[in-house]
C-alpha atoms as an extended CHARMM CRD file, in Angstrom:
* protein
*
        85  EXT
         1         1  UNK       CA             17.9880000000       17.0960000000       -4.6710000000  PROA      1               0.0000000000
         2         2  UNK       CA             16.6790000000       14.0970000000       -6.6700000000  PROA      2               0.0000000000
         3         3  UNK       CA             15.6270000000       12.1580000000       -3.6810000000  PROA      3               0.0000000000
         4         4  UNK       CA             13.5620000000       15.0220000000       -2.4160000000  PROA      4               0.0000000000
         5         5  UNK       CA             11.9410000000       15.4110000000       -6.0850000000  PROA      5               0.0000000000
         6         6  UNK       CA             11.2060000000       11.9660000000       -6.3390000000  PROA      6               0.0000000000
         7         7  UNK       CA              9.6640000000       11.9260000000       -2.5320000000  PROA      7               0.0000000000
         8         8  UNK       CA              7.2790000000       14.8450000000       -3.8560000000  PROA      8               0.0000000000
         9         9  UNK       CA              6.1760000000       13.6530000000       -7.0210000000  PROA      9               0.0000000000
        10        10  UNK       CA              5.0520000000       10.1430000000       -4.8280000000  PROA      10              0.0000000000
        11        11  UNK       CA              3.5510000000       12.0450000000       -2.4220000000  PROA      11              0.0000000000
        12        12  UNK       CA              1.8330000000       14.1680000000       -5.3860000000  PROA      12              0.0000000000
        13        13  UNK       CA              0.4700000000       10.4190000000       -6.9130000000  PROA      13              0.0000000000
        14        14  UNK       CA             -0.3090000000        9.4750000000       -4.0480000000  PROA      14              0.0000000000
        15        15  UNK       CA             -2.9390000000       12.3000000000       -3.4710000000  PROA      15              0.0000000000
        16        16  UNK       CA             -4.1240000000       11.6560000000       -6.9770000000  PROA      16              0.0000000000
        17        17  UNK       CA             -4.7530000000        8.2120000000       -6.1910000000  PROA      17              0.0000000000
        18        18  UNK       CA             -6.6600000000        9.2340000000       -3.1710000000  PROA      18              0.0000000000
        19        19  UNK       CA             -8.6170000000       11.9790000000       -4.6650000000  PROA      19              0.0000000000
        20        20  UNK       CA             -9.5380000000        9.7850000000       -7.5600000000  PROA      20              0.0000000000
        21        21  UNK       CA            -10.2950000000        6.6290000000       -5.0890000000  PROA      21              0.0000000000
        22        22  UNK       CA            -12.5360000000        8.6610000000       -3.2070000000  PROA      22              0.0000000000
        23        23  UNK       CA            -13.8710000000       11.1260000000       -5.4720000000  PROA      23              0.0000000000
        24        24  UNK       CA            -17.8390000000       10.3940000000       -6.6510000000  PROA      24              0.0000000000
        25        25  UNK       CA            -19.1920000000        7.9070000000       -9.2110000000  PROA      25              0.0000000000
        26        26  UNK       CA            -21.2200000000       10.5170000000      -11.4760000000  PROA      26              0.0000000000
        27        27  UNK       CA            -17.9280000000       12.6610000000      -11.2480000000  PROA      27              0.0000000000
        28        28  UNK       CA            -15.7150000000        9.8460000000      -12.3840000000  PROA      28              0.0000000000
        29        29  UNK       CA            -17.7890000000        8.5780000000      -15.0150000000  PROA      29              0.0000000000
        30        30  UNK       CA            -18.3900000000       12.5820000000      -16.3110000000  PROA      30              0.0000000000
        31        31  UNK       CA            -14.3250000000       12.4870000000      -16.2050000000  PROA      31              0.0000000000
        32        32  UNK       CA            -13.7140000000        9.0110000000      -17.8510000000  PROA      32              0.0000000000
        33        33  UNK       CA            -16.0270000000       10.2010000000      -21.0070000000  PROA      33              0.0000000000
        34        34  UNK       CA            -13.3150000000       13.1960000000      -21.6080000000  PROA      34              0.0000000000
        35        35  UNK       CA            -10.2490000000       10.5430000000      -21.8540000000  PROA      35              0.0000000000
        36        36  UNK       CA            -10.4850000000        6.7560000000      -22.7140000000  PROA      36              0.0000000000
        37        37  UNK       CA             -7.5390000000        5.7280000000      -19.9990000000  PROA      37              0.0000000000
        38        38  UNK       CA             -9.6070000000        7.1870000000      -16.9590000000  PROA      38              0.0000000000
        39        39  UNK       CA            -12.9330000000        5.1250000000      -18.8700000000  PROA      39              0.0000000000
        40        40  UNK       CA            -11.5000000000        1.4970000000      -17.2360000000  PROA      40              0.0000000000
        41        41  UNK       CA            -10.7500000000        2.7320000000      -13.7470000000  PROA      41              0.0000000000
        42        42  UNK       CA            -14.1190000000        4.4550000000      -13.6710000000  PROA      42              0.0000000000
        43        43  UNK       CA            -15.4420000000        2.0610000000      -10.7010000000  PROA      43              0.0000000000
        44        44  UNK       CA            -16.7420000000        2.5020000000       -7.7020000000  PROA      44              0.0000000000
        45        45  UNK       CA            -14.9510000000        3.4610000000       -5.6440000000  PROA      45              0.0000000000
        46        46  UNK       CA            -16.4650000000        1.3600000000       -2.0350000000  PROA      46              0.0000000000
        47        47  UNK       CA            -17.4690000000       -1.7020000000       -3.2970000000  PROA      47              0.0000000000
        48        48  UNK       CA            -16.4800000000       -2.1290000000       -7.7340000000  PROA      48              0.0000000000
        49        49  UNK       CA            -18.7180000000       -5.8180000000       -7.2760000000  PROA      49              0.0000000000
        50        50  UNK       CA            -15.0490000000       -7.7400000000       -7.7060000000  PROA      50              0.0000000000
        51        51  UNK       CA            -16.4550000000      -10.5200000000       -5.3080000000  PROA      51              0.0000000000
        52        52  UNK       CA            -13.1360000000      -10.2470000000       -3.3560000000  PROA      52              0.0000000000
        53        53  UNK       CA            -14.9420000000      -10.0860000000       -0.1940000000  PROA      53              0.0000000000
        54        54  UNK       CA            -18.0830000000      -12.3480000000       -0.9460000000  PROA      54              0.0000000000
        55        55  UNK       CA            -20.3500000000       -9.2900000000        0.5200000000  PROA      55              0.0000000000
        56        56  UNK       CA            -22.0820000000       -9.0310000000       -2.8570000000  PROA      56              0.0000000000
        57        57  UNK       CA            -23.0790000000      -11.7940000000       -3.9810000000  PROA      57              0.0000000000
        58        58  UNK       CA            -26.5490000000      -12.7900000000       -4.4570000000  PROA      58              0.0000000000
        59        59  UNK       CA            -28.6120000000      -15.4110000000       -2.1500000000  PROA      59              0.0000000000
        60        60  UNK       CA            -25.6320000000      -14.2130000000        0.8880000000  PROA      60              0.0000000000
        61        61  UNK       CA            -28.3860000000      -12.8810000000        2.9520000000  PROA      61              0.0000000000
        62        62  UNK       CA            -26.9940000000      -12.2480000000        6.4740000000  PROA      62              0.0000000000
        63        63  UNK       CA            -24.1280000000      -15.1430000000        6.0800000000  PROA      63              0.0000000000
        64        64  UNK       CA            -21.1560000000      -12.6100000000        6.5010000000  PROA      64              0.0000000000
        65        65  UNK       CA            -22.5670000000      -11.4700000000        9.8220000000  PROA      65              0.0000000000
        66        66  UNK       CA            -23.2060000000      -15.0730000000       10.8300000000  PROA      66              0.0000000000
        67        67  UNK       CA            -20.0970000000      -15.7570000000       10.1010000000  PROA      67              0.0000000000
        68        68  UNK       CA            -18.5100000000      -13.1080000000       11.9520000000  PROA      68              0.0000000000
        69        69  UNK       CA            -20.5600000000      -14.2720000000       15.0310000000  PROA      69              0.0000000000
        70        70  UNK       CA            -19.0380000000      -17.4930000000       14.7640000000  PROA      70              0.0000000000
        71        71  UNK       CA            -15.7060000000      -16.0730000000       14.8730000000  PROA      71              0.0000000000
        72        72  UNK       CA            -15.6340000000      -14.4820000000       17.7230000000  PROA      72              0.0000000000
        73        73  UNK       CA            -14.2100000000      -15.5060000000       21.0220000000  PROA      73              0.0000000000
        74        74  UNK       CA            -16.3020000000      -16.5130000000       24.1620000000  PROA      74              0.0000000000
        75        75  UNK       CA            -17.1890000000      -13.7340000000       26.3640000000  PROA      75              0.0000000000
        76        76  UNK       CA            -15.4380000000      -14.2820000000       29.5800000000  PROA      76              0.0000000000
        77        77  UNK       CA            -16.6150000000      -11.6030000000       32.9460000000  PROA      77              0.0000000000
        78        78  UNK       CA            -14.2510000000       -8.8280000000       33.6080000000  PROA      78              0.0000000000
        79        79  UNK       CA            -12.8900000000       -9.0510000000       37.1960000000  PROA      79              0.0000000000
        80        80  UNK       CA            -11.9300000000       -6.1340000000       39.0290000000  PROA      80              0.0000000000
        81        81  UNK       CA             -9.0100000000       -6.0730000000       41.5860000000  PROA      81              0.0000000000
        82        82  UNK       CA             -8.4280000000       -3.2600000000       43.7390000000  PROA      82              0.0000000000
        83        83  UNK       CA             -5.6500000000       -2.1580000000       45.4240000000  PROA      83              0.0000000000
        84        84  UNK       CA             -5.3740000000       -1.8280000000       48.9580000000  PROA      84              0.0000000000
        85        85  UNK       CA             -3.0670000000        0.4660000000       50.8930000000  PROA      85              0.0000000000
């Protein structure tokens, strides 16, 4: 009984979270003017400019994709074997 009660009311945060992650910025904002907690997580939701990823910052220009071009592998041919019977 308690373990399915507790499972619900994560699964029921959990859909909060989501809603709230994904929800839009005027909407958020609109809803973090009616209570002061929601006013500090009212972010955006993609991208809140936290320079985690270094996508944002300024002077990047087109280093990330650069960089992801240097990362990858060297294309090797795709050979084909058939089976004979």
């Amino acid at each position: 009984m308690v373990q399915g009660l507790l499972a619900g009311l994560i699964v029921i945060w959990a859909l909060l979270y989501l809603a709230w992650r994904f929800m839009p910025q005027a909407l958020r904002t609109r809803l973090g003017r009616l209570h002061p907690a929601l006013r500090a997580h009212a972010l955006p939701g993609a991208c809140a400019a936290c320079s985690s990823c270094g996508s944002c910052t300024k002077g990047s220009g087109a280093r990330p994709l650069q960089a992801a071009e240097a990362a990858k592998p060297p294309q090797r041919p795709v050979i084909w074997l058939s089976q004979r019977e």
